[in-house]
C-alpha positions in Angstrom: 75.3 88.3 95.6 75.5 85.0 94.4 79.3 84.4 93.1 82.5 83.9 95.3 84.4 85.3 92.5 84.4 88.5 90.4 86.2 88.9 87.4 86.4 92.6 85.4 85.2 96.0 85.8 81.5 95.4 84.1 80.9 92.3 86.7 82.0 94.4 89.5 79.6 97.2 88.0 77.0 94.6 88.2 77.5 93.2 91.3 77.4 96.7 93.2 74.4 97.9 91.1 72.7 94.7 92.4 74.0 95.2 95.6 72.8 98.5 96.2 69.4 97.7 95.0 69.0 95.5 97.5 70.1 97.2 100.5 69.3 100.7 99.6 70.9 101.6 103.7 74.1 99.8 102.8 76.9 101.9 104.7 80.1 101.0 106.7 81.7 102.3 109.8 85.6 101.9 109.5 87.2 100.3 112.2 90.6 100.3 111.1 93.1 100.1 108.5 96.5 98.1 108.3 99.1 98.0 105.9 101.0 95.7 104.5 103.4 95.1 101.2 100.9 95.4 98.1 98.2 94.8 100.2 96.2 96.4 103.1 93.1 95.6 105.2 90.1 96.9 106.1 88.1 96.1 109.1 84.8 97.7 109.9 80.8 97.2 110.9 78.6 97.2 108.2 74.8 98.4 108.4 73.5 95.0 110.0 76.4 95.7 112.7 78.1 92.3 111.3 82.1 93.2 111.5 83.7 92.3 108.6 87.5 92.6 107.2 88.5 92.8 103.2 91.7 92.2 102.3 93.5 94.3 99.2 96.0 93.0 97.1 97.5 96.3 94.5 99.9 95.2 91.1 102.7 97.6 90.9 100.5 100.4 89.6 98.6 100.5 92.9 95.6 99.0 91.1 93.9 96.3 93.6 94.7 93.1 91.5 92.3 90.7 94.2 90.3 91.4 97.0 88.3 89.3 99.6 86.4 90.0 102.6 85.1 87.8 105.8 82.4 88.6 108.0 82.0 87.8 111.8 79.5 84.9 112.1 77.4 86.7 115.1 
């Protein structure tokens, strides 16, 4: 969506508003899930059937604090 980085909850708003307009099929399939200390990740196929895997990093309050995500290069 143009930026590596995404600060605050009205750029995130923005970023998946823009996201969404542009790939009105945008879904996932979940793969699987691991856990970790603060963090956990993610690893599915998305609707282009690219595999990807996000990472999660949660503060104390279990509020994801940074997040990023790579994609298989197919």
């Amino acid at each position: 969506m143009g930026k590596a980085e995404i600060r605050g909850i009205v750029a995130l708003r923005k970023y998946w508003s823009r996201a969404l307009e542009n790939q009105p099929d945008l879904h996932f399939k979940v793969l699987d899930i691991f856990s970790g200390v603060d963090m956990m990740v993610i690893t599915y196929v998305n609707h282009n059937e690219v595999k990807a895997a996000e990472t999660l990093h949660f503060d104390e309050n279990a509020m994801v604090v940074m997040a990023s995500a790579c994609h298989s290069l197919k």
